[in-house]
C-alpha positions in Angstrom: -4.0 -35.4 19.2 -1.4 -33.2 20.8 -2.3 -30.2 22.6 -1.4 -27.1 20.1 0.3 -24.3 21.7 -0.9 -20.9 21.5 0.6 -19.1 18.7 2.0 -15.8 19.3 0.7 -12.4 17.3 4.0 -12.1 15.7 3.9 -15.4 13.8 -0.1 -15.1 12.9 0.1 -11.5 12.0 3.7 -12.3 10.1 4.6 -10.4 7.2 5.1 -6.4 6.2 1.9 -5.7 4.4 -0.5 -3.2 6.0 -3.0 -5.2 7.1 0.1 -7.4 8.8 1.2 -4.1 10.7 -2.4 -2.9 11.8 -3.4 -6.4 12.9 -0.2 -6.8 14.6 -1.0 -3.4 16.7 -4.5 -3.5 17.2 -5.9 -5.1 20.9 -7.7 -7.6 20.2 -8.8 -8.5 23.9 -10.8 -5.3 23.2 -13.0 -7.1 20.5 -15.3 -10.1 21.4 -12.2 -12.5 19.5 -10.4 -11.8 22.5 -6.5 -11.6 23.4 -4.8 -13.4 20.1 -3.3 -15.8 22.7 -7.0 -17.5 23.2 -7.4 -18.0 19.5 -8.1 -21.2 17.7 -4.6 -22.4 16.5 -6.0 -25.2 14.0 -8.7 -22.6 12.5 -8.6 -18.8 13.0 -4.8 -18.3 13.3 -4.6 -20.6 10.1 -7.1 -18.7 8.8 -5.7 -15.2 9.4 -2.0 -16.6 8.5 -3.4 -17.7 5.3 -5.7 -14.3 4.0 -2.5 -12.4 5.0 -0.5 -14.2 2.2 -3.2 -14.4 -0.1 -3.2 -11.6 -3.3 -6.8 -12.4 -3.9 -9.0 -9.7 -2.4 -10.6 -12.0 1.1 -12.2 -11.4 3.7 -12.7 -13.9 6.9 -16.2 -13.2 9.5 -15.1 -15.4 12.3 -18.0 -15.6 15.5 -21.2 -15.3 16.0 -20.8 -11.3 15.5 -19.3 -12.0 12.4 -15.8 -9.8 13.5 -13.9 -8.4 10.0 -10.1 -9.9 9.3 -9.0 -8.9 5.8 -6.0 -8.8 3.8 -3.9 -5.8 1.6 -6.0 -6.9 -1.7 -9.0 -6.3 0.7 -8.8 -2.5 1.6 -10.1 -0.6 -1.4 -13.8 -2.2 -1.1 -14.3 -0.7 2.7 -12.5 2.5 1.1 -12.7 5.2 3.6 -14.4 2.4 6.6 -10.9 1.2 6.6 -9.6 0.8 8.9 -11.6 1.1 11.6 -13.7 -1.7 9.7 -11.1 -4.2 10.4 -11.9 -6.2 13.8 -15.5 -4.7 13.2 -18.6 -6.8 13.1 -19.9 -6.9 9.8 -23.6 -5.4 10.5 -21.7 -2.5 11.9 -19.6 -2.2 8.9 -21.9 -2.9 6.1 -25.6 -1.4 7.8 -26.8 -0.1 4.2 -26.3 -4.1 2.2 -26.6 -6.3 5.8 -30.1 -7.0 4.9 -28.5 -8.5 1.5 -25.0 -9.9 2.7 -26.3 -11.2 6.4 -28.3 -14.0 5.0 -25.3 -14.6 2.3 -22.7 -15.1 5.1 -25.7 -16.4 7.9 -25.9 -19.8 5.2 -22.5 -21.7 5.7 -22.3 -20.0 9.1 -25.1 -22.0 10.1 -24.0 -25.2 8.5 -25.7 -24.6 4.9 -23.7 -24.7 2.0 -21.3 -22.0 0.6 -23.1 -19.5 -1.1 -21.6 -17.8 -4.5 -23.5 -14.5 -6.6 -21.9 -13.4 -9.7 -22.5 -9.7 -10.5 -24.3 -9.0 -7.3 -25.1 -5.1 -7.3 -24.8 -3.4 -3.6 -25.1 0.1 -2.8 -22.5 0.5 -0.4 -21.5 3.7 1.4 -17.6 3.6 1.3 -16.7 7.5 0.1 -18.9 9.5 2.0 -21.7 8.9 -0.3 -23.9 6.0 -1.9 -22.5 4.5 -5.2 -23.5 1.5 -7.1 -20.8 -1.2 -7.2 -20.7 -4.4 -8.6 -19.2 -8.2 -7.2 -19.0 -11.5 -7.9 -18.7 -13.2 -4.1 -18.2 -16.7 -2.8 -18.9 -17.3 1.2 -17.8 -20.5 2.2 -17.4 -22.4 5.8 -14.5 -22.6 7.8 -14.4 -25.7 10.2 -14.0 -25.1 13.5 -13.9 -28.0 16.1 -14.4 -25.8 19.1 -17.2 -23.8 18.0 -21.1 -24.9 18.6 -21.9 -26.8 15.0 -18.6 -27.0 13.8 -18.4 -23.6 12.1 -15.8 -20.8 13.6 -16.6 -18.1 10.7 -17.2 -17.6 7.5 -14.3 -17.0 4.1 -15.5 -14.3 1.8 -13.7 -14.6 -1.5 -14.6 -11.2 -3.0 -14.1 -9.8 -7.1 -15.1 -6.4 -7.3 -16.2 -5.9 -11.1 -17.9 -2.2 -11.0 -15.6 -0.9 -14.0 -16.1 -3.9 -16.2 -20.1 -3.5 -15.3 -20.2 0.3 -16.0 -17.8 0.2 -18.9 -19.9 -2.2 -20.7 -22.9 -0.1 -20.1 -21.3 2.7 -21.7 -20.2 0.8 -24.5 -23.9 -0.4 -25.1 -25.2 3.2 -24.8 -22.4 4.4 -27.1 -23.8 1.8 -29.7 -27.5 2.7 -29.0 -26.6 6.6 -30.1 -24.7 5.8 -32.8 -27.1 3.3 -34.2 
């Protein structure tokens, strides 16, 4: 195999979206990923290249500390964390649901298989204040030669579905007092 050359921020962080921009400016030799220039070509720049074009609401934990990369489609589910949640270890992030979402994402970190909850209900602190919310999630590998196992991080394909949970409630309670 040829050697890949490093790949510069400018063509891993491409594009004018927001999260583009703010990955783009942030330092990332001040997060344990280190300077973008040490990255994984083949995996995380791939990685991060790809959840920055994506319109599907991702997220990628890449390392052992599980550090945040999301996209635009992303933003709203941190609400007011972001965006100081971005380039953030999860448990830092998420300390009110890590004792559900660790072992989620811990699974296919540690070579299990990719784990997937529909309508998962978390109590996430994202406004200021606890609020019930609702997801369907899928957490699946991403290879990594370099890393130990195999495993550089783990993809978080994320659908949050808190109005469609609470609007059929309503709709059932509307029934029940009419009824």
């Amino acid at each position: 195999m040829d050697e890949v050359k490093a790949v510069g921020a400018e063509s891993i962080f491409a594009g004018d979206g927001e999260m583009a921009r703010l990955m783009r400016s942030r330092d990332w030799s001040q997060t344990p990923l280190g300077a973008v220039e040490t990255w994984s070509p083949l995996s995380l720049c791939m990685m991060v290249r790809f959840l920055l074009v994506n319109r599907f609401p991702l997220i990628l934990w890449w390392g052992p500390h599980y550090i945040q990369c999301y996209n635009d489609s992303y933003c709203p589910i941190p609400g007011t964390k972001h965006p100081k949640s971005m380039g953030q270890p999860a448990s830092e992030c998420w300390p009110e649901i890590w004792h559900i979402i660790g072992p989620l994402i811990d699974t296919p970190f540690q070579g299990g298989p990719a784990t997937w909850m529909e309508d998962i209900l978390l109590e996430v602190n994202r406004h200021g204040f606890v609020e019930e919310t609702h997801f369907t999630i899928a957490y699946s590998p991403v290879p990594d030669e370099t890393a130990p196992r195999g495993i550089g991080g783990v993809l978080g394909t994320v659908h949050e579905i808190t109005e469609k949970v609470i609007g059929e409630r309503r709709v059932t309670i509307l029934r029940d007092l009419g009824a």
